[in-house]
N, C-alpha and C positions, 0 to 999 in steps of 0.2 A: 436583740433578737437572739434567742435560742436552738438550737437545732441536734437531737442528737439522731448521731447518723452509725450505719455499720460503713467499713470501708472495705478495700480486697486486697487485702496484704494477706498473707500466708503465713511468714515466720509466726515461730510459735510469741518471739518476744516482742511483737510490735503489735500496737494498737487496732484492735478488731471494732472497740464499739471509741468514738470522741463525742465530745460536747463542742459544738462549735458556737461562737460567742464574735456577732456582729458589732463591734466597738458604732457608736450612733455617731458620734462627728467625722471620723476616718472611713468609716464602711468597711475596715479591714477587718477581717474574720480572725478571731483564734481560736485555737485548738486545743482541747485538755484532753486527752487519753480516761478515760471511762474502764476499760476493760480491754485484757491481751485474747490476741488470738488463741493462745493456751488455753483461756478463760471457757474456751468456746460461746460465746451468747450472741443472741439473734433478737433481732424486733425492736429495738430500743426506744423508751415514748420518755418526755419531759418535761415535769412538774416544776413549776416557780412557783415558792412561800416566798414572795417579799415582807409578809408581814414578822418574817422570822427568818430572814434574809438567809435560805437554805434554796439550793437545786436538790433535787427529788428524781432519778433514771433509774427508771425499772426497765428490765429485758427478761426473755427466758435464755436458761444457765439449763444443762445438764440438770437432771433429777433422778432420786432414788428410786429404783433401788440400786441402780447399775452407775449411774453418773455419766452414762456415752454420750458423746457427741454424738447428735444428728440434729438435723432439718425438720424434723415431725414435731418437738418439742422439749419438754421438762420441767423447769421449776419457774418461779416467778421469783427475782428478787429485787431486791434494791441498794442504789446504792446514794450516800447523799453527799454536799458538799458544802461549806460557807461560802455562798454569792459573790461575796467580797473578798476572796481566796479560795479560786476552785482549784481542787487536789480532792481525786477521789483515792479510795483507798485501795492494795489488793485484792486481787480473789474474788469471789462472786458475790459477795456482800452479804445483804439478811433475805432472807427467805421469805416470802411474803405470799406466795400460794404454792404449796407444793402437794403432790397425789403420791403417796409411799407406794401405793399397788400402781400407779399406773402412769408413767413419768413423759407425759403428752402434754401439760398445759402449756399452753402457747398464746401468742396474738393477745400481750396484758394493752389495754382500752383505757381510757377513763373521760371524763365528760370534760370541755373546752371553758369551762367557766374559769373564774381565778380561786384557787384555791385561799383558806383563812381557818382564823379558828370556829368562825361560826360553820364553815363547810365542811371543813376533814379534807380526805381526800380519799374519794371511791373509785375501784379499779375492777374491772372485770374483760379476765379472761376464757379460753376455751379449751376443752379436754374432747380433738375432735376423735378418739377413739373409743372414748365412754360415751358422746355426746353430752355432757354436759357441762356448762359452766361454774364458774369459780368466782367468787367474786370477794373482796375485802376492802375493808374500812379503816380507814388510817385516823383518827382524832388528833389534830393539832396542837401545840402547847398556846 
């Protein structure tokens, strides 16, 4: 079982967003660091490719033009990791919906099926101060 969560730590240097990773025989949880508090990012949802044995956690990150921290929103990015050795990487990762004029998307979605290459993987989120959504397609190897 999968779970990426925000926590409420404050240093800038300790973990803001983890992946947490239910071991099936033990029940013991681990923890892999995702993104620093520094990072600023919020909302964090959790994509498994087994068929290409990758984690997939998108959040919103700050977005252009300003790059501030806040609670209202910003950028959609992603960041990915191998299943079988999770280590994600620094920094906000790749970009995956961002508004240059208007740095609100927020709340990224995506639909509960299992992701493949016949699926892709679609993600839709919201720009509650233009009202409108955002939505992208990711195609699978």
């Amino acid at each position: 079982m999968f779970a990426a969560v925000k926590t409420s730590f404050t240093t800038s240097s300790s973990p803001q967003i983890e992946l947490l990773v239910r071991d099936r025989p033990s029940g013991i949880w681990a923890r892999y660091p995702v993104a620093l508090v520094a990072d600023c990012p919020n909302r964090p949802i959790v994509i498994i490719d087994e068929a290409n044995n990758v984690v997939h956690v998108y959040a919103t990150y700050p977005g252009p033009p300003s790059y501030s921290c806040n609670s209202s929103g910003g950028a959609i990015y992603e960041k990915t990791s191998p299943l079988n050795s999770l280590s994600f990487p620094t920094g906000r990762g790749t970009p995956v919906m961002q508004d240059d004029d208007s740095p609100y998307i927020h709340n990224v979605s995506t639909s509960k099926q299992n992701v493949s290459n016949a699926t892709g993987i679609a993600l839709l989120a919201v720009n509650n101060k233009t009202k409108t959504y955002w939505h992208s397609f990711q195609s699978l190897p």
